[in-house]
Backbone as numpy.savetxt, mean C-alpha at the origin, in Angstrom:
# Nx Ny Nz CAx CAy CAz Cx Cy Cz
-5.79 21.81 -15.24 -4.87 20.79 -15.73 -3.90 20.40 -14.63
-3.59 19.09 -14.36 -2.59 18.42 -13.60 -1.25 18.27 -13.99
-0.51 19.05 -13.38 1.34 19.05 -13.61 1.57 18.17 -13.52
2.84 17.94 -13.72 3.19 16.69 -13.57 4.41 16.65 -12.26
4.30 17.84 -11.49 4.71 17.83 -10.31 3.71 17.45 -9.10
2.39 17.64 -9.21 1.50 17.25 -8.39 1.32 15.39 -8.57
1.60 14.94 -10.02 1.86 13.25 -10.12 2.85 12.88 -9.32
3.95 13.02 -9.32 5.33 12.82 -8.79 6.13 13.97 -7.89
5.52 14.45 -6.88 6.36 15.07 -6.09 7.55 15.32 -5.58
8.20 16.11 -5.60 9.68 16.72 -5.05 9.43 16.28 -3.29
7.85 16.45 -2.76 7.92 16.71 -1.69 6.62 16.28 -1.38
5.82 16.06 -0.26 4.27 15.76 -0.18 4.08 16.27 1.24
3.56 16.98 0.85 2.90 18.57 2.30 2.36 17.70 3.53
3.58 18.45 4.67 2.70 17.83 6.09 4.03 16.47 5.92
4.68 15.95 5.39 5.51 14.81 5.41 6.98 15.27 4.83
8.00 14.75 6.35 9.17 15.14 6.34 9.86 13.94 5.55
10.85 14.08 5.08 11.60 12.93 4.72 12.22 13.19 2.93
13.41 12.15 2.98 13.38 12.34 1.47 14.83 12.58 1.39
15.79 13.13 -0.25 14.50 13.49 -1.17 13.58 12.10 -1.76
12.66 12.74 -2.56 11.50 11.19 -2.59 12.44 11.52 -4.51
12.25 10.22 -4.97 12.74 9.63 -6.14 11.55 8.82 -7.03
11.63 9.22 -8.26 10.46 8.20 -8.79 11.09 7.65 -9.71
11.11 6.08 -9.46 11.66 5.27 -10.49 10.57 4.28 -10.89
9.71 4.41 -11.83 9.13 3.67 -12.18 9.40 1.92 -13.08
10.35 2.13 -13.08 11.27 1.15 -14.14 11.36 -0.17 -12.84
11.62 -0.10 -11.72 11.70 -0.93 -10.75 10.45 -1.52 -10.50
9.34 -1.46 -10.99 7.79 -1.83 -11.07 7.56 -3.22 -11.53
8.93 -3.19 -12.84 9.15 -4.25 -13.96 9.77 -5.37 -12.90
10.68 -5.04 -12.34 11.65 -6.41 -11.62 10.73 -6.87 -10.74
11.02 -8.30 -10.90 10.00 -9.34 -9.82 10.84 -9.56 -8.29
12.19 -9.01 -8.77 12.48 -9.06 -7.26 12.43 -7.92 -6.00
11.91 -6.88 -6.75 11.14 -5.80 -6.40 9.90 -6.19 -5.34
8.97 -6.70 -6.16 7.77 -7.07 -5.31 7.84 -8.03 -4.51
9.18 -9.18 -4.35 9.38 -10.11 -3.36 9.67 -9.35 -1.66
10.64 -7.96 -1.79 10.92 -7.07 -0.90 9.75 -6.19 -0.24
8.81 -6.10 -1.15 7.79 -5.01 -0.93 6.84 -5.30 -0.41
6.44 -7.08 -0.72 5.47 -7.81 -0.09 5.60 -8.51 1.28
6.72 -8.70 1.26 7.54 -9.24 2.64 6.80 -9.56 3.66
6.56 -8.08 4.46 5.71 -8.09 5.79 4.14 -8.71 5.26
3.67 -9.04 4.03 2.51 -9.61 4.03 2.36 -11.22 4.03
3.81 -11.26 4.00 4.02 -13.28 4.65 4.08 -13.44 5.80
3.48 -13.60 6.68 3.14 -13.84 8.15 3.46 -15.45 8.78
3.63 -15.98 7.57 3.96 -17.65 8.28 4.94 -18.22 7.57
5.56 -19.47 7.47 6.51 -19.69 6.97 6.28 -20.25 5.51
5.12 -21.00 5.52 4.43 -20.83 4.44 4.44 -19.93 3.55
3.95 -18.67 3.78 3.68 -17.77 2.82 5.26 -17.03 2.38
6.01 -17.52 3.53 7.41 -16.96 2.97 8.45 -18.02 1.91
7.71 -19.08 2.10 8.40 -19.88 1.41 7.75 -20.20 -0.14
6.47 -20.04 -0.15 5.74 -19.38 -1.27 5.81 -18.10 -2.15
6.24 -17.13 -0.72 6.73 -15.60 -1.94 7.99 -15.79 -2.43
9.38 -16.61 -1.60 10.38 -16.19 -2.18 11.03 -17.47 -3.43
10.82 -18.85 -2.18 11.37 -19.72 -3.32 12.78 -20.16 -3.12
13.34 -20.13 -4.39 14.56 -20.10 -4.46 15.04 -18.42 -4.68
14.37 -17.43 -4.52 15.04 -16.53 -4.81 15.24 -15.40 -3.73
15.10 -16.18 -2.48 15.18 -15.85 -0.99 16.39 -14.49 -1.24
17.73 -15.19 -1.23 18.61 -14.59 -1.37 19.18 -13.39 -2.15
18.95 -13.52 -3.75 18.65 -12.33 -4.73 17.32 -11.73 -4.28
16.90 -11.50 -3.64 15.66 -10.78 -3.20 16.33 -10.00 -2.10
16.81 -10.65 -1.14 17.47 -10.33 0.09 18.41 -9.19 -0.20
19.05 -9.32 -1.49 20.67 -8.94 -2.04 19.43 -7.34 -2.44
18.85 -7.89 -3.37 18.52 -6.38 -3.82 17.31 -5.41 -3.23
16.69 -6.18 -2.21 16.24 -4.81 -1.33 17.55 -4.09 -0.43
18.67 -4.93 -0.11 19.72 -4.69 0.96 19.60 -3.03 0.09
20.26 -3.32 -0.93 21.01 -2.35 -2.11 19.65 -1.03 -1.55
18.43 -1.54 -2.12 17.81 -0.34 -2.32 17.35 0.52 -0.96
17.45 -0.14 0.40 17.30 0.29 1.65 18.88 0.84 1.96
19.93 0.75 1.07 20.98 1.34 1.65 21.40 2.68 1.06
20.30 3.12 -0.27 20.32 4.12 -0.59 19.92 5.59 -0.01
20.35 6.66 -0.01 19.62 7.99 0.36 18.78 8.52 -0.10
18.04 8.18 -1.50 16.75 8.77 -1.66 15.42 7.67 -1.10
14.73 8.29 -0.97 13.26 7.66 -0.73 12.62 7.24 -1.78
12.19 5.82 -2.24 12.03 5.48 -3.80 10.04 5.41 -3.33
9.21 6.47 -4.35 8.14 6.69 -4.05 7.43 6.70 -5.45
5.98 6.23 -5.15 5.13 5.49 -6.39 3.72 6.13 -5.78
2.90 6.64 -7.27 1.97 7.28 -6.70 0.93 6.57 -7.63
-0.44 6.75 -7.38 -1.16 5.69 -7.66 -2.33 6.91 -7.58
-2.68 7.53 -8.93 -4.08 8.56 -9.17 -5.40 8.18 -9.07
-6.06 8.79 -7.92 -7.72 8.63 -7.79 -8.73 9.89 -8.19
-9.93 9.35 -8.33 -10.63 10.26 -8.96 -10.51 11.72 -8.31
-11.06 12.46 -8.87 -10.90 14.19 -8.10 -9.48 14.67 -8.22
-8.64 13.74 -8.52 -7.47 14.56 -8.05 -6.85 14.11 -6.96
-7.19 12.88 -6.58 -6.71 12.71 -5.30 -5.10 12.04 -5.36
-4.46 11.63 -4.61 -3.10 10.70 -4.90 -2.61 10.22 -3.76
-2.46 8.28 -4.23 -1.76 7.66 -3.30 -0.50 7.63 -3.35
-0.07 7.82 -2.45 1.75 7.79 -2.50 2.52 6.70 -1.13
3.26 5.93 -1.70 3.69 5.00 -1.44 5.17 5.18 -1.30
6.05 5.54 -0.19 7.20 6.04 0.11 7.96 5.23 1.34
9.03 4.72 0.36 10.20 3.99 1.06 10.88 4.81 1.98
10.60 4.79 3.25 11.85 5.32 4.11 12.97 4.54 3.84
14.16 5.08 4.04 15.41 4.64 3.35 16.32 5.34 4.85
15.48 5.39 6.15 16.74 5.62 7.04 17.14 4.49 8.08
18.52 4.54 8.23 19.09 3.34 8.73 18.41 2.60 10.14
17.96 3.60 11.23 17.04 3.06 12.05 15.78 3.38 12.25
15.24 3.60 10.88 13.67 3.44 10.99 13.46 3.84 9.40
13.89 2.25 8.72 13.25 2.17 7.38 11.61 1.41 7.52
11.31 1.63 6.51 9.73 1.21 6.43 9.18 2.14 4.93
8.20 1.33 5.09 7.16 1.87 3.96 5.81 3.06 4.27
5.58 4.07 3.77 4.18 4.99 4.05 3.68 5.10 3.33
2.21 4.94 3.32 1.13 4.87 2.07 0.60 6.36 3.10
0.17 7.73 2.10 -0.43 8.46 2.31 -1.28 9.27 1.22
-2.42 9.98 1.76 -3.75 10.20 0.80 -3.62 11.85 0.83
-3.34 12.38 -0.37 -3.25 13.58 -0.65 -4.15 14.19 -1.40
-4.66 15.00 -1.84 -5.47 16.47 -2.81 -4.46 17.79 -2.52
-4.82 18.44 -3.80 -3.91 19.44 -3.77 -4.37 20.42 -3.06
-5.93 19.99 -2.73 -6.70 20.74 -1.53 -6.46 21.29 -0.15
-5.79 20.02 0.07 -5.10 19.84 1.71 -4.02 20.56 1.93
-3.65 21.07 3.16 -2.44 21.95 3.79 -1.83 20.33 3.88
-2.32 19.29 4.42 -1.26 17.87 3.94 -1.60 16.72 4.14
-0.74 15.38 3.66 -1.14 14.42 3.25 -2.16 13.82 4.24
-3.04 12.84 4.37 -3.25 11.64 5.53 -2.34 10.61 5.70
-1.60 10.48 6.58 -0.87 8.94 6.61 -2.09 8.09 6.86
-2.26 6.88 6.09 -3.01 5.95 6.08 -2.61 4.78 7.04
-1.15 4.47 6.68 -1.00 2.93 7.13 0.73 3.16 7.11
1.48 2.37 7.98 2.80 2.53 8.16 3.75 1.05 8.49
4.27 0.49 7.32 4.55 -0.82 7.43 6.19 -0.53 7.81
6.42 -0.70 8.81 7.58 -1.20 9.47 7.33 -2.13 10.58
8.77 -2.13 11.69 8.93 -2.31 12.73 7.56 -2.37 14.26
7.01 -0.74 13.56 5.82 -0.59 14.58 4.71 -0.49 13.58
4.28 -1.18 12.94 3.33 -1.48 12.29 1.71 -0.86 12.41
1.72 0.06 11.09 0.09 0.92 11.60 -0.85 0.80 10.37
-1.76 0.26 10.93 -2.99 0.27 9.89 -4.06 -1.08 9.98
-4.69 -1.50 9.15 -4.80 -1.22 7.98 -5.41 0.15 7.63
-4.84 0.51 6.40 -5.54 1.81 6.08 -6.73 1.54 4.87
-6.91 0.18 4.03 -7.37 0.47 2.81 -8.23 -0.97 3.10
-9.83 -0.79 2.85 -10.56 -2.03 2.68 -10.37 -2.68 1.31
-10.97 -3.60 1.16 -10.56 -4.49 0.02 -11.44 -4.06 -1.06
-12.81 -3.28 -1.03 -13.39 -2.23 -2.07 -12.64 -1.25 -2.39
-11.31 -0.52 -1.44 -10.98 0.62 -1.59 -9.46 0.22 -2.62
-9.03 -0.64 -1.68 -8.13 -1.46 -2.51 -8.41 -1.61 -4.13
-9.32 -2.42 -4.91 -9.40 -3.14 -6.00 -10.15 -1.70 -6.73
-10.67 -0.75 -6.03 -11.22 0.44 -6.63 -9.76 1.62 -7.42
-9.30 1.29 -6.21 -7.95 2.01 -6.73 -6.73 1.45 -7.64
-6.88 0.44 -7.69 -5.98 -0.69 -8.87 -6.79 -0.57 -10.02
-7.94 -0.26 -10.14 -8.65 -0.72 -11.37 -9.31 1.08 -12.02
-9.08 1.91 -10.95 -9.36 3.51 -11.70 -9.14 3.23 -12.99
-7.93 3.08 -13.83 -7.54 3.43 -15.16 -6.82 4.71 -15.44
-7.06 5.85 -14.43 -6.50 6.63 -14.56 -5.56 7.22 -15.09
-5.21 8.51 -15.52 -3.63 8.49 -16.14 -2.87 9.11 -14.86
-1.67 9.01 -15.07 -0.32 10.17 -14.17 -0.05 8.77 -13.43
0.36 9.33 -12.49 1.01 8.40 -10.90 2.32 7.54 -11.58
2.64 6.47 -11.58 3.99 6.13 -11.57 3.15 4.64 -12.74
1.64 4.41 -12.74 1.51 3.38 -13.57 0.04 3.05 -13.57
-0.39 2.59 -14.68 -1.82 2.70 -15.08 -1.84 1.31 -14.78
-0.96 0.67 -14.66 -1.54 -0.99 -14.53 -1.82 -1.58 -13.02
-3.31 -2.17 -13.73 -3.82 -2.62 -11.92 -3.26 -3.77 -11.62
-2.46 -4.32 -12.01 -1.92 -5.79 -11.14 -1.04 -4.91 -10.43
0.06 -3.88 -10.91 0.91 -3.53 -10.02 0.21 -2.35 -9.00
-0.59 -1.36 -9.50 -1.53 -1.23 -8.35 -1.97 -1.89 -7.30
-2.50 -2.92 -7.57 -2.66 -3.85 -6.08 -1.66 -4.47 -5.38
-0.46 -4.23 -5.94 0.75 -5.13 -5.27 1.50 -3.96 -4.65
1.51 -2.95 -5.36 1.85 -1.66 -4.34 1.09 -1.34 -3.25
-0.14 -1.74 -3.01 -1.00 -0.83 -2.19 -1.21 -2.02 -0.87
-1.22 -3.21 -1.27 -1.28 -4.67 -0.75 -1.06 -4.84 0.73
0.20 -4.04 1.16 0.55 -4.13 2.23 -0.48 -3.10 3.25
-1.18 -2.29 2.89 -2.20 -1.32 3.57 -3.28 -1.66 3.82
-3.40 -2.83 3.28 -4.67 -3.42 3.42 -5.38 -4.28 4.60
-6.31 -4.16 5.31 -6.57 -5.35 6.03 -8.11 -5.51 5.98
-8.75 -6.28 5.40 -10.72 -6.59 5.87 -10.77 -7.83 5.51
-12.11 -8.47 6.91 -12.14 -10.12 7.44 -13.37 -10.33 6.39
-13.52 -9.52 5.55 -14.88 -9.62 4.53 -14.41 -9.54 2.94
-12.80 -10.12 2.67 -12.90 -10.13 1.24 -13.74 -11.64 0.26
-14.04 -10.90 -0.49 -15.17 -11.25 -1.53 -14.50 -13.08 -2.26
-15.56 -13.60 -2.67 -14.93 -15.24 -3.30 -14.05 -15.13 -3.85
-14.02 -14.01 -5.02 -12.95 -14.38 -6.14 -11.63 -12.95 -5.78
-11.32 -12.79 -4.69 -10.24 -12.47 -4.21 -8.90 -12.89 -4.57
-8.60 -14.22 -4.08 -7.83 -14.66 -4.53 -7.40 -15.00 -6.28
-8.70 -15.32 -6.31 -7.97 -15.47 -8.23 -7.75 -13.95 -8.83
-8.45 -12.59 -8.17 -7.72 -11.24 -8.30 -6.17 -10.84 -8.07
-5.78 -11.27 -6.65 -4.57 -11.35 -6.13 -3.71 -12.48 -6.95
-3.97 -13.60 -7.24 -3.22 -14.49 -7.84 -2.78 -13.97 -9.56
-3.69 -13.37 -10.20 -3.34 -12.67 -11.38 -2.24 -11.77 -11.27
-2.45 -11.12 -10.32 -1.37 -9.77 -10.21 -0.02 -10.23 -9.80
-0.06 -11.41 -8.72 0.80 -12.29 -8.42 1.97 -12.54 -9.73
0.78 -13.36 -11.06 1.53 -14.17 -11.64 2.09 -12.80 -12.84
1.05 -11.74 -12.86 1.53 -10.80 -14.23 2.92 -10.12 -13.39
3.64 -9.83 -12.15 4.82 -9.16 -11.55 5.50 -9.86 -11.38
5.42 -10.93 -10.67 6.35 -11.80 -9.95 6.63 -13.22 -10.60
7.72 -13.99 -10.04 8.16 -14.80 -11.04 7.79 -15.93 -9.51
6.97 -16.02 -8.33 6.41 -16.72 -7.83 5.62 -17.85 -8.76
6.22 -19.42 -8.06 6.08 -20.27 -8.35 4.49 -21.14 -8.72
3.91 -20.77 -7.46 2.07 -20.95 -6.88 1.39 -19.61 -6.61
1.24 -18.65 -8.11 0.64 -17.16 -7.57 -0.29 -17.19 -6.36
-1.82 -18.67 -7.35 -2.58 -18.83 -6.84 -3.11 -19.28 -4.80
-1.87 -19.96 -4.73 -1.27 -20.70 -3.38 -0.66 -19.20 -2.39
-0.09 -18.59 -3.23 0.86 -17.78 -2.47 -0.34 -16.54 -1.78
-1.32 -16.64 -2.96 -2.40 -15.65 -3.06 -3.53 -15.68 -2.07
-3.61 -17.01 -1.92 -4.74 -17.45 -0.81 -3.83 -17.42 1.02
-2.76 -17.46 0.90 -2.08 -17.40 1.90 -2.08 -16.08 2.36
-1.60 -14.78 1.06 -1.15 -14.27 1.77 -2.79 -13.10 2.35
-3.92 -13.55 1.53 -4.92 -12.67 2.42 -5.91 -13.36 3.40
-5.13 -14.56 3.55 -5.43 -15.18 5.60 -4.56 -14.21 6.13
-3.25 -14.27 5.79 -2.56 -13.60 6.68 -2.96 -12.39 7.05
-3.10 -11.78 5.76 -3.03 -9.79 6.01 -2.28 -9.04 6.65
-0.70 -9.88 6.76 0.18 -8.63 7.14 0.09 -9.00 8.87
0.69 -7.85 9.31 0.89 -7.79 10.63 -0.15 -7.66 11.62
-1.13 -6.57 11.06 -2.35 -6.21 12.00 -3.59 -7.07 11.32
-3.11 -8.30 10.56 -4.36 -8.97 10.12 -5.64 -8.28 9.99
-6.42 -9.17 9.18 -8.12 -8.47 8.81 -8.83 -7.68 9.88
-9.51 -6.28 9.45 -10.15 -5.51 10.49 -11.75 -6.09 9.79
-12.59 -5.38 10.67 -13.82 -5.46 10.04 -14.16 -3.96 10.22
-14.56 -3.82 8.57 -15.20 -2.53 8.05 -16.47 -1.96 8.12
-17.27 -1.02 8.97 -18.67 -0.46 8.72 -18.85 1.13 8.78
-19.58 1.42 8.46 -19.99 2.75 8.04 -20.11 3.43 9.43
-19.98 4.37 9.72 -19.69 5.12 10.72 -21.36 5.78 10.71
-21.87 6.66 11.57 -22.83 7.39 11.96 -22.82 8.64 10.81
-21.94 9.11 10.28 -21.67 10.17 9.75 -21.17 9.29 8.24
-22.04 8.33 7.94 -21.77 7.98 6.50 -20.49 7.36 5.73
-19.38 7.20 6.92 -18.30 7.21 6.13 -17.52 5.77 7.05
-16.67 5.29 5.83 -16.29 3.82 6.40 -14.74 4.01 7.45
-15.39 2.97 8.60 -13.96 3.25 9.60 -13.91 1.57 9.67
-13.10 1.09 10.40 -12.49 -0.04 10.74 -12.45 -0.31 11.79
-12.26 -1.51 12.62 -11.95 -1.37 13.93 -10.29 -1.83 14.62
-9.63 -1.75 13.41 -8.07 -2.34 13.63 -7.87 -1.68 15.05
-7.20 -2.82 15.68 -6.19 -1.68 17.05 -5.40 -0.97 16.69
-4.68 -0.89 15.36 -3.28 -0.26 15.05 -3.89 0.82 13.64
-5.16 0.96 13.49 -5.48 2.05 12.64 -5.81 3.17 12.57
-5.48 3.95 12.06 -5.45 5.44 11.75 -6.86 5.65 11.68
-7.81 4.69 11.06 -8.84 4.96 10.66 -9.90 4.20 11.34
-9.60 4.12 12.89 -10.51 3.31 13.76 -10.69 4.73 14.47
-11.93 5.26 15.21 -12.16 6.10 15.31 -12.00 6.08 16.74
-12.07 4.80 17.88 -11.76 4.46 18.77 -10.31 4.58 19.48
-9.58 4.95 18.45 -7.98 4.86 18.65 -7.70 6.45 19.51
-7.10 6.26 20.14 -6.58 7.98 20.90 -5.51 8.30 19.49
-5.25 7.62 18.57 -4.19 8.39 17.63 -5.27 8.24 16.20
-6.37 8.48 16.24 -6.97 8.31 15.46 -6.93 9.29 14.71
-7.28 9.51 13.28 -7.71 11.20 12.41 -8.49 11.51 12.77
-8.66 12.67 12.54 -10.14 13.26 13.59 -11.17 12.92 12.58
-12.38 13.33 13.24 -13.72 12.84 12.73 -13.54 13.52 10.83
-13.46 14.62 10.88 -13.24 15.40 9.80 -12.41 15.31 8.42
-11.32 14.03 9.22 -10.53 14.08 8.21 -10.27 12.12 7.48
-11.32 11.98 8.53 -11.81 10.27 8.57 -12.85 10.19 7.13
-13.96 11.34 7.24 -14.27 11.55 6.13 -14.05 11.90 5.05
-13.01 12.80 5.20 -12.87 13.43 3.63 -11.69 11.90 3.18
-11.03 11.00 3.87 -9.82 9.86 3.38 -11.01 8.76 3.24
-12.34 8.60 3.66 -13.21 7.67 2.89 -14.06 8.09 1.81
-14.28 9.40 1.65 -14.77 9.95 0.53 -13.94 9.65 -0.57
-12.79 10.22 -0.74 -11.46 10.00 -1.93 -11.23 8.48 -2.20
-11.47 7.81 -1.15 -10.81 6.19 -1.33 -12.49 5.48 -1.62
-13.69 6.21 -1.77 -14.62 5.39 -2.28 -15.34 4.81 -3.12
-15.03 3.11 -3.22 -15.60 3.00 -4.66 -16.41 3.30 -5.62
């Protein structure tokens, strides 16, 4: 049986920082996901599409929640037991966001993908993505896949998402956010893909999917890459 300390952690093994906080209630506010999505507007377009008129109250209430001392963290349950966790750094010169892949198996987490300033990833293909919004699962901070994909959104990067992408992304768009053109905002923002834009995804020699991002954890080419060993067991857990 799964505690409900292994859902929501005090702490997540192998990762300093904190303390981590779970407020799930902030899931609900649309000006939540205007802050969270941010770095996935890459043009002026897509920024003027995510925010609107609500540039400013958006502005006002991430200020608030980046000026706090806890780390506000959201976990997102995969099969086996596995867990995504999604953790606000909250320090004054080096806030940012960390998506990392845990089992209670592991001595500690995988960092996947690291959205700040120095920008790392993508960590999550767009199968691994919509696989993990749509589990159903119970625990983590929320069973619902629109906000699943809008949490995980920013980790994402592949030059191979599928036709009806956008009308996926545009749903989740319109069920969180009080964005004007989900659909518009939706098609924008996966041209863009964030900072390290679309990688292209293939199966590695050893069965398991890597990427070729310059800035990914999970390009096997990278001198800061995960090792071979642990490339597999973070595409095993994340596979659809």
């Amino acid at each position: 049986m799964t505690n409900s300390a292994d859902l929501h952690p005090a702490r997540i093994p192998g990762y300093d920082g904190g303390p981590l906080t779970h407020q799930t209630g902030l899931l609900d506010e649309p000006l939540f996901w205007l802050g969270h999505l941010y770095s996935c507007a890459q043009s002026e377009e897509a920024e003027d599409l995510l925010f609107g008129a609500d540039y400013d109250a958006a502005s006002d209430f991430q200020r608030r929640l980046w000026e706090r001392a806890e780390w506000l963290t959201f976990t997102v349950s995969l099969a086996h037991g596995h867990r995504l966790h999604v953790v606000h750094r909250t320090l004054t010169d080096d806030a940012g966001t960390d998506y990392l892949l845990h089992h209670p198996g592991w001595d500690q987490a995988e960092l996947l993908a690291r959205d700040d300033g120095h920008f790392m990833g993508p960590g999550l293909s767009w199968p691994e993505l919509v696989a993990a919004a749509d589990n159903a699962l119970p625990g983590g901070s929320t069973t619902d896949p629109h906000a699943r994909l809008l949490l995980l959104l920013p980790a994402f990067g592949d030059d191979a998402v599928p036709d009806d992408a956008v009308d996926r992304l545009a749903n989740a768009l319109r069920a969180r956010t009080s964005v004007e053109d989900p659909r518009s905002l939706a098609a924008v923002l996966l041209d863009d893909q964030g900072p390290p834009g679309p990688a292209r995804w293939t199966t590695a020699e050893s069965d398991f999917s890597v990427n070729d991002g310059e800035y990914s954890f999970r390009n096997p080419a990278n001198r800061f890459a995960l090792p071979a060993g642990h490339l597999a067991r973070v595409a095993n857990a994340l596979a659809p």
